[in-house]
Structure formats: structure tokens, C-alpha cells
C-alpha positions as CSV (number, residue, x, y, z in Angstrom):
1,X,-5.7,4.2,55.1
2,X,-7.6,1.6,55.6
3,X,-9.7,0.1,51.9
4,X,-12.2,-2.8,51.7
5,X,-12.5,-4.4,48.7
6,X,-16.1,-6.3,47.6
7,X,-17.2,-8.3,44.7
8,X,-13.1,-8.9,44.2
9,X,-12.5,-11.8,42.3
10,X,-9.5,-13.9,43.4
11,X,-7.2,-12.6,40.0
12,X,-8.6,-9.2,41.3
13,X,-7.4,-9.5,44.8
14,X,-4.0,-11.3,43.9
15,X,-3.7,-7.9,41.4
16,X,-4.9,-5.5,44.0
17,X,-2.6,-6.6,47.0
18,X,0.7,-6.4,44.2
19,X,0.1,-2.9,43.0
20,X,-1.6,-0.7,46.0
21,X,0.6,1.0,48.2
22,X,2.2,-0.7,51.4
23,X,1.0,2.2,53.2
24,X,-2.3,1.2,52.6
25,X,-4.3,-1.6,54.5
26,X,-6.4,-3.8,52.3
27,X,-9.0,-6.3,53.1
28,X,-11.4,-8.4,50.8
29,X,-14.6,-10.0,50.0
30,X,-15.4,-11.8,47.3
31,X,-19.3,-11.7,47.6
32,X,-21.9,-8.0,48.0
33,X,-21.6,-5.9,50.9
34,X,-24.5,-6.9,53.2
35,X,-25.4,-7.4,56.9
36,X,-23.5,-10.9,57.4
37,X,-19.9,-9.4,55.8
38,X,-20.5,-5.4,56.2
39,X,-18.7,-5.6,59.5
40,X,-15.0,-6.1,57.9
41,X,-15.1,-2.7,56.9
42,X,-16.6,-1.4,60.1
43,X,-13.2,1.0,60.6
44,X,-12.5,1.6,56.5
45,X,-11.9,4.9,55.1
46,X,-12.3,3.7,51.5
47,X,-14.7,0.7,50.0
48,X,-14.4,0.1,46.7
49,X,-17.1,-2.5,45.4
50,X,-18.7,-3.6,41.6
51,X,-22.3,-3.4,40.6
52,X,-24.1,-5.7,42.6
53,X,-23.6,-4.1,45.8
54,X,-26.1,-1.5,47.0
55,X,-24.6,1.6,48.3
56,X,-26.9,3.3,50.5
57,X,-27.5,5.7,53.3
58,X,-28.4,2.0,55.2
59,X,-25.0,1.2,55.0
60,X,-23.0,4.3,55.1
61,X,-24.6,4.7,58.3
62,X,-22.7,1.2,59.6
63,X,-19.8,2.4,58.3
64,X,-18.7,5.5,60.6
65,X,-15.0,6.0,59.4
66,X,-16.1,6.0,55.4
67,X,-14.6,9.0,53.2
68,X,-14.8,7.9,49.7
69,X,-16.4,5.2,47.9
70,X,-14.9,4.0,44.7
71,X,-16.9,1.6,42.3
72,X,-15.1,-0.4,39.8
73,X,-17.3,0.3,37.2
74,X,-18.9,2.5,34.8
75,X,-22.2,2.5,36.2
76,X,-23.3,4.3,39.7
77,X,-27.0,2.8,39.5
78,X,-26.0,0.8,42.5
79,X,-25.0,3.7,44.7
80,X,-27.2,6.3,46.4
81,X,-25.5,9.4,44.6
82,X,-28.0,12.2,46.5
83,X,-27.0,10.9,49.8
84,X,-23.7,10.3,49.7
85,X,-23.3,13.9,48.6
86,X,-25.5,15.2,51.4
87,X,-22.9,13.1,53.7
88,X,-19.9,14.7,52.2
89,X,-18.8,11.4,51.0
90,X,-17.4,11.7,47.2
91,X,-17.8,9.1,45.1
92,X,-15.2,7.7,42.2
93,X,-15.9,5.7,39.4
94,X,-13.3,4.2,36.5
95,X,-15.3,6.5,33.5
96,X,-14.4,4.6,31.0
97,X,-12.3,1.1,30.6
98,X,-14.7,-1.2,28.3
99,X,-16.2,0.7,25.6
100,X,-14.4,-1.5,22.4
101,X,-15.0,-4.5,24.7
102,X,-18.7,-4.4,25.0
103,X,-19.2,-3.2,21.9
104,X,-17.3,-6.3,20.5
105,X,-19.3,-8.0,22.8
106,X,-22.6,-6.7,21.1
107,X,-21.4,-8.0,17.9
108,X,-20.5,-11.6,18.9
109,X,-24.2,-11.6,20.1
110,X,-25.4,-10.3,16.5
111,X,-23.5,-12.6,15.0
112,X,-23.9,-15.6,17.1
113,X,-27.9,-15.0,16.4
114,X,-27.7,-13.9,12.6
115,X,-25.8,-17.0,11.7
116,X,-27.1,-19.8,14.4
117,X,-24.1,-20.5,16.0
118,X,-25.5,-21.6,19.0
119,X,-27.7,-23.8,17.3
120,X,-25.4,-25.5,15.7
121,X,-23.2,-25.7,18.4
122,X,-25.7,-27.1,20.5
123,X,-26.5,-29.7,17.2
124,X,-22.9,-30.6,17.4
125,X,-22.5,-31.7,21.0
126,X,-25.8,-33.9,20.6
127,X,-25.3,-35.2,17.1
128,X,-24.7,-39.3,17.3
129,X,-24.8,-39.0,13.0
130,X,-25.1,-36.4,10.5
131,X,-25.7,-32.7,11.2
132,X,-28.4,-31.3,8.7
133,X,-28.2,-27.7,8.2
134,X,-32.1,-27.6,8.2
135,X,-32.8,-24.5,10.5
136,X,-29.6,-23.3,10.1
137,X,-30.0,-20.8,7.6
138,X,-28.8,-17.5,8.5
139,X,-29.0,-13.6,7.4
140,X,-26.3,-10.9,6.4
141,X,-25.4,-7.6,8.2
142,X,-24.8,-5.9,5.3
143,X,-27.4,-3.8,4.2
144,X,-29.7,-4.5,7.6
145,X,-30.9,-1.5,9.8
146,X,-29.3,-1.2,12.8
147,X,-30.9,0.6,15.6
148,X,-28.0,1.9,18.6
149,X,-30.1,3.4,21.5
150,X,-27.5,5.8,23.2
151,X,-24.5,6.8,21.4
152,X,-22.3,7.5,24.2
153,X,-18.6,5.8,23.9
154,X,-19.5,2.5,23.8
155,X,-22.7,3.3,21.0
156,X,-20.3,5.3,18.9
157,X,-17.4,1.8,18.7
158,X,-21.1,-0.3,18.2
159,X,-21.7,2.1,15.1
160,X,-18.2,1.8,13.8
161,X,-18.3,-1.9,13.9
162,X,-21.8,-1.4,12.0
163,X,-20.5,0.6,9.3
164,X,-17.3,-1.8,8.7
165,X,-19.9,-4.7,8.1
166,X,-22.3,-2.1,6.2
167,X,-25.1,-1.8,7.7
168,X,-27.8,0.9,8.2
169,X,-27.8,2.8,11.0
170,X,-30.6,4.7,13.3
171,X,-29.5,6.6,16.3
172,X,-31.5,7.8,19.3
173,X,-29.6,9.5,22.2
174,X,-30.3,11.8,24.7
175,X,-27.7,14.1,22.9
176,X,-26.9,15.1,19.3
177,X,-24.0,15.5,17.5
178,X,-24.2,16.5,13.7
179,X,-20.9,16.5,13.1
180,X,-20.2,12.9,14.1
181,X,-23.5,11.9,12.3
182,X,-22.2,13.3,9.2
183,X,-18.6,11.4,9.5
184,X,-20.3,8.0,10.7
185,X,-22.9,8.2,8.2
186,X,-26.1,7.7,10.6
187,X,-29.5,9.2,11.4
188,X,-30.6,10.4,15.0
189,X,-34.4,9.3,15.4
190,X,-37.0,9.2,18.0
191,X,-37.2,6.2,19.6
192,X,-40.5,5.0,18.5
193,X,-38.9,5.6,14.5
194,X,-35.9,3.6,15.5
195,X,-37.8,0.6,17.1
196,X,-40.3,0.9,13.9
197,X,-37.1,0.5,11.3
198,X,-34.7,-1.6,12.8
199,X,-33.7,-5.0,12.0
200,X,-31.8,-5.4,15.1
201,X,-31.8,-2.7,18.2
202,X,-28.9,-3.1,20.8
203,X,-29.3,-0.9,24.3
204,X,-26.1,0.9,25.1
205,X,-27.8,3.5,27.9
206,X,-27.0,3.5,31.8
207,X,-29.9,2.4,34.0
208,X,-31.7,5.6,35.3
209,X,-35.4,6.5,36.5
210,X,-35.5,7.7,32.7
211,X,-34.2,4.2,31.3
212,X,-35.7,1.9,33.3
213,X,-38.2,-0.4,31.4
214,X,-37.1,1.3,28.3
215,X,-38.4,-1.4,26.4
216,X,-42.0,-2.2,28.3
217,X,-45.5,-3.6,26.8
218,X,-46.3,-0.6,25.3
219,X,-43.2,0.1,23.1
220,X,-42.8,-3.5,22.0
221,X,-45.9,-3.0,20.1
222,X,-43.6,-0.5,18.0
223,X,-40.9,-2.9,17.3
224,X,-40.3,-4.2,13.4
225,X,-41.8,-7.8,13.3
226,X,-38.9,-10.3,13.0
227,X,-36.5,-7.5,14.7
228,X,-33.6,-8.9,17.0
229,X,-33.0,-6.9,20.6
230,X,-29.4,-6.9,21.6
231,X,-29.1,-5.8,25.3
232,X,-24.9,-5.2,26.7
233,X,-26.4,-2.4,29.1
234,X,-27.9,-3.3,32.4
235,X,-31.0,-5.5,32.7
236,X,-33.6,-3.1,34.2
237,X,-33.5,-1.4,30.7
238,X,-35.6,-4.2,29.1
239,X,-38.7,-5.3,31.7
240,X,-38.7,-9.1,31.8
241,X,-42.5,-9.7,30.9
242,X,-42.0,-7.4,27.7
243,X,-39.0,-9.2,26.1
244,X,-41.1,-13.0,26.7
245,X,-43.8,-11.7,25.7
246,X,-42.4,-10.1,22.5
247,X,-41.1,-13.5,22.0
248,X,-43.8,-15.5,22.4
249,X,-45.8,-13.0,20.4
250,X,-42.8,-13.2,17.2
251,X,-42.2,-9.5,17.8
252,X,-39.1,-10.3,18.1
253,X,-37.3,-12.9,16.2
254,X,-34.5,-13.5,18.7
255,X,-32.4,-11.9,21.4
256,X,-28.7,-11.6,22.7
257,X,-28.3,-10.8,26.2
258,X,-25.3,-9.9,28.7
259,X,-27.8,-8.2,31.1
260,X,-31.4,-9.4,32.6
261,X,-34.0,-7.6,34.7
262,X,-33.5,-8.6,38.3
263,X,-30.2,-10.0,37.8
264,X,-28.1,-8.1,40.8
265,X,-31.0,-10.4,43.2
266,X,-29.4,-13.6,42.3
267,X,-25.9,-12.4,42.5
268,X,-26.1,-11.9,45.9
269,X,-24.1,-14.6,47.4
270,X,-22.0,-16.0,44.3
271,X,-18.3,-15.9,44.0
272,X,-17.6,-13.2,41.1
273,X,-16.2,-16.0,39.1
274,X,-19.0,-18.1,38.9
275,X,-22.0,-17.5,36.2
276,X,-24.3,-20.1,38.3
277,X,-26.8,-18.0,39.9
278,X,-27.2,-15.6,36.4
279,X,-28.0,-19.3,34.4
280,X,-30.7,-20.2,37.2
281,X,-31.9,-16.6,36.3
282,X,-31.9,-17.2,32.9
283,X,-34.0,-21.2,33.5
284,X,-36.3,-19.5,35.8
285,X,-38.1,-17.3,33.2
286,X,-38.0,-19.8,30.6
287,X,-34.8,-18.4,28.2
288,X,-32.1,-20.6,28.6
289,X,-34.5,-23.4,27.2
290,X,-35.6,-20.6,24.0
291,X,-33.0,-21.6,20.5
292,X,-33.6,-17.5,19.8
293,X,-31.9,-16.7,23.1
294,X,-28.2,-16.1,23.6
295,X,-27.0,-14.9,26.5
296,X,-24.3,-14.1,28.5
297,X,-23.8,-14.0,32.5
298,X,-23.2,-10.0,32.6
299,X,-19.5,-10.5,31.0
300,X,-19.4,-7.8,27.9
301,X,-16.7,-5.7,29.6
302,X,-15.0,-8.9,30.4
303,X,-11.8,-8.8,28.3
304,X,-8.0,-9.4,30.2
305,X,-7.2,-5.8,28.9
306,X,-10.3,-4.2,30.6
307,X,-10.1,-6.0,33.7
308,X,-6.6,-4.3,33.6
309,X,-7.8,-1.1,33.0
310,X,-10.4,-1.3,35.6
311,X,-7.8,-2.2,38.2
312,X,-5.5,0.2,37.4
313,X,-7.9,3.3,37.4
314,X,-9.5,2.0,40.4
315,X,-5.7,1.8,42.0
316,X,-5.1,5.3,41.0
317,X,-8.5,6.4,42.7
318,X,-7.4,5.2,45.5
319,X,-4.2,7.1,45.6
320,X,-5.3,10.3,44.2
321,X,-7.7,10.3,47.3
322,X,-5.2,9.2,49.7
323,X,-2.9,11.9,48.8
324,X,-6.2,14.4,48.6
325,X,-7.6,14.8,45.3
326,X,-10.7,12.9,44.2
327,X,-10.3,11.6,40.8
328,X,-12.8,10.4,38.5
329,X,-15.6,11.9,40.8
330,X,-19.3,11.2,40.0
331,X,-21.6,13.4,40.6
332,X,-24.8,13.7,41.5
């Protein structure tokens, strides 16, 4: 069986080419699928790819020998679910790998905001004499209101972190469940209440018609003055012009940020180990420059034990469906 690889890192490929079967022929690109690099995996029965390339009936259609797609990753926003079951192609994903990672992610960008590391990281580099701590002040977690929009696996580790550093928490989820409320100690609220009372929100949803701008102009009007906006999900959850303008405006006091709105446009043509074209991103709508910004290129489920498990799921995958079971299957 013949598998193409995209958006495979160099460590990903070295990994890949050790641990798949002999019987299996593998090739690899380390950029998107698209029209210039689409053609080696013209005869491929399997294509495994990340986030940033789009998996569509466009390119099923160039791709006449495809049986199974296999995403490395979580998230299936980048793949044209409805057609690819109307074509009879299944689709795998790795369902979960990353939820302790991000969600230790989340926190490093609550904390690198509530106590001014950055700034006084950045103060240290440039300082020729004494550092002065004026502006350096920072706030506790403990007793703060912490708002967790979406308490799937990765919400549910962010709310256990929470409650270790003991903070409030607000919940609002698409789906209830008393009985871990009860254990965790937390409220489920609408989401206008949860934007109204939090001191800091953090987005752990996938991108969906129903997600997408989330967090517009309208509901940044609800948001606590002085509240922080943590954002580990995918970018198109937050529209661009709502979090500047909820900056500019003091809505929001400051915010981390592993995902921005538009980001899979600049990643089009950068090797998967490079953060370039995510910083230009970040220059290009003024943030980088902003001392209330952190943010990260897109790297909250990059740990070396998640990478592993990603790689090893994905490796499975590709067996199970070799030998005629689709694991992991999404659906539609």
C-alpha cells in the first residue's frame, strides 16, 4: 500500500520510515498538499496530512487511487467530512494524544500574562543597567474566575489545573455533566454569564460553523472589563478584528495565544519546523508589537510525548486499514 505523508516534519519522517511496515511504500512532504506537490501522491491509497492542508472533493478528485485519509490530529476542520463520505472514502483521526499538553499549555499562557514574564524577559535582554520592577506587578490565580468554554478532555485537565491553583470556575459546553460538576466543583453557564464573570476565559472548542467567530464584536461587549482571553483551540474561534479591537478598547486586559484567525493562509509554504510565517502573522495585525500579547506559533500540543502519541496512533491507523478495519474513524 502505497501512503503519502504531508506537513511531516523531518523528526516525523525519520519516525515514520523506522516504525511503518516494510510492506508499505512511504513518500513525504514536508509542506500542504496543493497543485505544485499534489502529484507525488497521484497513485496513493492512503494520505495522511496535519491541519493546514485542505482536504477536499478538489483534491480527492486528483487523487484516483485514494481509500482512506488519515489526519494527524484532533481536529477534521480541514477535511471535507460530507464528501468524502459520499465518495466512500473513510476518514481516521488520532482522537485524542494532547489533552494534558495543551492544557499545560493554557496555563503557561495564564501565567506568563498574570505575572509579566514576557515583559520582563523582554526588560532583561535590553537592560544596559538596572531592571526596575515598575510595570511588573502581577495578579494571583487563586481566588480569580476562570471561564473554560468547552469541557471536552482537554477543558476538563484545564479545570483540574484551575482547581489545584484555586480558582473559580464557570463552564459552558455544548453538553452537561452534573456529576463531574459536582466532583470538580464548577458551574455550567450560558455563555454570555461566563464572558460577564470571568477573569480570564480560555477557548478549548473545535472550529465548526457553530464555533466560528465565537468571540465577534457583539459578544466582546459582554466580556468582564480587564478580563484576559486565552485561546489553545484553533484561530477562526476568535475573529481577528474583535480581539484588537477589545484590546484597543481595554475590554480585554491581555491575551495568550497558540492559535490566530487566518493562520492556516500563511502556513502554506513553511517547513513544519519553522514558526516564521505564524510571527509575520502575528506583525501584520499589529500583536507581536502589543506587551499584553503572548503568543505561541500553534505549538500547545507540542510536547516530545504527544508528538509520540500522535505518530504512533497515526501508525496504527494505517495498519488497521491496511489489514481492513478503520480505526479511529470520523464521522460525518
Amino acid at each position: 500500500m502505497k501512503v503519502a505523508f504531508y506537513e511531516a516534519s523531518r523528526s516525523d519522517q525519520a519516525y515514520l520510515r523506522a516504525n511503518l511496515s516494510s510492506e508499505h511504500d512511504a513518500v513525504f512532504c514536508a509542506q500542504n498538499i496543493d497543485g505544485q506537490n499534489i502529484a507525488l501522491a497521484a497513485d496513493a491509497d492512503l494520505i495522511s496530512t496535519f491541519i493546514y492542508s485542505k482536504m477536499d472533493e478538489q483534491v480527492a478528485r486528483a487523487l484516483p487511487k485514494l481509500k482512506c485519509v488519515a489526519t494527524r490530529s484532533t481536529g477534521h476542520d480541514h477535511i471535507d467530512l460530507a464528501y468524502f463520505k459520499s465518495a466512500g472514502i473513510p476518514v481516521q483521526n488520532v482522537p485524542r494524544y494532547g489533552e494534558n499538553t495543551v492544557a499545560e499549555h493554557t496555563f503557561a499562557l495564564i501565567l506568563a500574562l498574570s505575572r509579566n514574564f514576557h515583559k520582563l524577559y523582554t526588560k532583561m535582554m535590553m537592560a544596559s543597567e538596572e531592571i526596575s520592577r515598575t510595570g511588573m506587578i502581577g495578579f494571583d490565580l487563586h481566588g480569580k474566575t476562570l471561564g473554560v468554554v468547552g469541557a471536552g478532555k482537554i477543558g476538563l485537565h484545564v479545570i483540574r489545573i484551575a482547581k489545584g491553583f484555586g480558582m473559580k470556575v464557570v463552564v459552558h459546553s455544548r453538553s452537561k455533566d452534573e456529576f463531574l460538576a459536582d466532583l470538580l466543583v464548577f458551574d455550567y453557564v450560558s455563555l454570555d454569564d461566563l464572558l460577564a464573570m470571568s477573569d480570564i476565559i480560555t477557548l478549548h472548542v473545535p472550529l465548526t460553523e457553530q464555533t466560528r467567530h465565537l468571540i465577534n464584536l457583539s459578544s466582546i461587549e459582554k466580556i468582564k472589563p480587564g478580563a484576559m482571553l486565552i485561546n489553545t483551540a484553533r484561530g477562526g474561534v476568535v475573529s481577528n478584528d474583535a480581539l484588537i479591537a477589545a484590546l484597543d478598547r481595554k475590554i480585554l486586559a491581555g491575551a495568550g495565544l497558540d492559535a490566530m484567525e487566518s493562520e492556516e493562509l500563511v502556513q502554506q509554504e513553511i517547513d513544519p519546523d519553522s514558526s516564521e510565517s505564524f510571527a509575520g502573522l502575528g506583525k501584520g495585525l499589529g500583536l507581536v508589537y502589543r506587551d499584553n500579547v503572548v503568543f505561541t506559533p500553534h505549538i500547545g500540543y507540542y510536547s516530545v510525548e504527544a508528538l509520540q502519541r500522535i505518530l504512533d496512533v497515526t501508525i496504527a491507523n494505517i495498519h488497521g486499514f491496511a489489514g481492513g478495519k478503520v480505526l479511529n474513524p470520523v464521522r460525518a
